[in-house]
N, C-alpha and C positions, 0 to 999 in steps of 0.2 A: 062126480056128477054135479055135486053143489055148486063147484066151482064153474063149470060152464053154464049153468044155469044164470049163476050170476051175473058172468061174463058176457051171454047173452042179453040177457036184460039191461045191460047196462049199455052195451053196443045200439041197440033198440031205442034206447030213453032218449040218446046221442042224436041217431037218427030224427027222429020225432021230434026233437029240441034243434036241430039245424046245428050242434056242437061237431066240432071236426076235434080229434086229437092231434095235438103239433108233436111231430116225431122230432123237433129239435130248436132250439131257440134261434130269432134271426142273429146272425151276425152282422153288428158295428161296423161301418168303414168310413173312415177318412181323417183327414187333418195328415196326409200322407204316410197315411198304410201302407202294407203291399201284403196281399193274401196268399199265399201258395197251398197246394197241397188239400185235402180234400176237405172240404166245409157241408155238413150237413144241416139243413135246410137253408134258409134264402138270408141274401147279404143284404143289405139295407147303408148306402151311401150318402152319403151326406158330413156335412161339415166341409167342404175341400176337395182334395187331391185321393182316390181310393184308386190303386192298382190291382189286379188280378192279374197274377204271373206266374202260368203252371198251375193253376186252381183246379180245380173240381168242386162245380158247385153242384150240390145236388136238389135244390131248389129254383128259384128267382132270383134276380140281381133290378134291385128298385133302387133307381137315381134318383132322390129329393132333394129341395132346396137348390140350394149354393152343394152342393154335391157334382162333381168333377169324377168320370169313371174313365180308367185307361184300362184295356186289356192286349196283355199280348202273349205269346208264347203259343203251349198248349193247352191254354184254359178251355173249358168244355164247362158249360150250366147247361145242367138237363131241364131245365125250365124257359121265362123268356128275360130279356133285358129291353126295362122301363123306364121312359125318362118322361117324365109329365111337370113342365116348367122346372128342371135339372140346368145347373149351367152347362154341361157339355161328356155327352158319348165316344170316346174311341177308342176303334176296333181294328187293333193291326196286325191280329192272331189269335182265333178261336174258333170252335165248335160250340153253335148256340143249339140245342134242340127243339127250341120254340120260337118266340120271335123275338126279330127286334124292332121298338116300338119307342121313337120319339118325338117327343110333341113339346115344344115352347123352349128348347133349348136357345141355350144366349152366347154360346160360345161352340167355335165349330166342330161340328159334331158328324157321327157315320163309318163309316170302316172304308180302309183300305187295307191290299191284303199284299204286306211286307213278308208275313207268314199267312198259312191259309185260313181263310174266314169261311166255313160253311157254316148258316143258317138255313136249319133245316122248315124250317116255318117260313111268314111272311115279314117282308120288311116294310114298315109305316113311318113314314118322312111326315109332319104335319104339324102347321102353324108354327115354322119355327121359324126366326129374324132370323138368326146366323148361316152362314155357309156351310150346306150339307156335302158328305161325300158318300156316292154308292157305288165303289173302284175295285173291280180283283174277285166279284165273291162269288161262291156256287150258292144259291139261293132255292130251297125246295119250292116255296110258294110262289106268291106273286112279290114284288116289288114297287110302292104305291107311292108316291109323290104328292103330296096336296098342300095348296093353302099354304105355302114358304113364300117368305120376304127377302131372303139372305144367300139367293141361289141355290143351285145344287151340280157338283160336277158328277156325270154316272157314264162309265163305261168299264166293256173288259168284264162282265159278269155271266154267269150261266145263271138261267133264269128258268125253272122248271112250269113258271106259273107265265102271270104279264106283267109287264111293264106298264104301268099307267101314271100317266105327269096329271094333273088338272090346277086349274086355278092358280100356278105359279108366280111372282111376279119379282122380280125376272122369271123367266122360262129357266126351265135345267137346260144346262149346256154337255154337248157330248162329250168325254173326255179320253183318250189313249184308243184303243181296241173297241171293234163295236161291240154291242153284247148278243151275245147268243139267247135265244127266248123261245123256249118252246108252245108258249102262248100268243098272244098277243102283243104289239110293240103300240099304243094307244095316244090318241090327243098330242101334248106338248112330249112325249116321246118316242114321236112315230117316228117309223122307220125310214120313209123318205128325208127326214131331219136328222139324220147319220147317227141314230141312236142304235 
């Protein structure tokens, strides 16, 4: 009885103090790594070149710096993948459960689905120079396009959410297959424009 009493109050203090318990330390990547196999809690990229092949992340996968993320195979993070001024995202096989979300990448970046890319969340394209791609994937949410310099090729996707381009400059171009959208097809990727 002492012991859960404890154990409450302690769980309690946690709360009250805004302390989270980390069930696992971040995992290191890059300088060309290659991760397989199950990793518990979130990877943290950077340095270079960091592969996921056949992973199970059971966190987040955050792209910093000069960090360079490849995935492919049957990787699966039950979390989301982050790229916020990352040199570069790609996706050419896996299961995201959350999203994927890049912003300021410098080197081209995005999924295309050589294996299959379901992202069961939303996909965030935004303020990036480089050439983005959103090619091949079943996507739960929406898929949002904003505020790129560096293009964007997107078709060939199922889209459970909308498609929305804005402020692109160039426009996204439509690429392969159109996309199937069960929401909305929006602005610079409306549908009259073979998106």
């Amino acid at each position: 009885m002492q012991k859960y009493c404890l154990l409450s109050a302690l769980a309690a203090a946690m709360v009250l103090s805004g302390t989270t318990l980390a069930l696992a330390d971040d995992t290191a990547c890059g300088g060309g790594d290659v991760l397989t196999g199950k990793i518990d809690g979130n990877v943290i990229a950077d340095n270079g070149l960091c592969t996921l092949d056949g992973a199970r992340v059971k966190g987040n996968v955050e792209v910093e710096g000069d960090g360079f993320l490849f995935v492919q195979g049957t990787t699966r993070v039950d979390g989301n993948i982050q790229c916020d001024s990352c040199d570069a995202v790609q996706i050419v096989g896996a299961t995201i459960k959350g999203d994927l979300q890049i912003k300021g990448a410098s080197v081209v970046s995005g999924y295309s689905a050589d294996d299959p890319v379901n992202i069961q969340g939303n996909v965030q394209y935004e303020e990036n120079p480089a050439l983005l791609a959103a090619i091949g994937g079943i996507v739960g949410g929406d898929v949002q396009v904003f505020k790129n310099t560096g293009g964007a090729l997107i078709g060939g996707n199922t889209i459970e959410g909308n498609l929305q381009c804005k402020e692109n400059d160039p426009a996204p171009t439509p690429f392969g297959a159109p996309n199937t959208v069960d929401g909305n097809k929006e602005d610079q990727c409306a549908e009259n424009l073979g998106f």
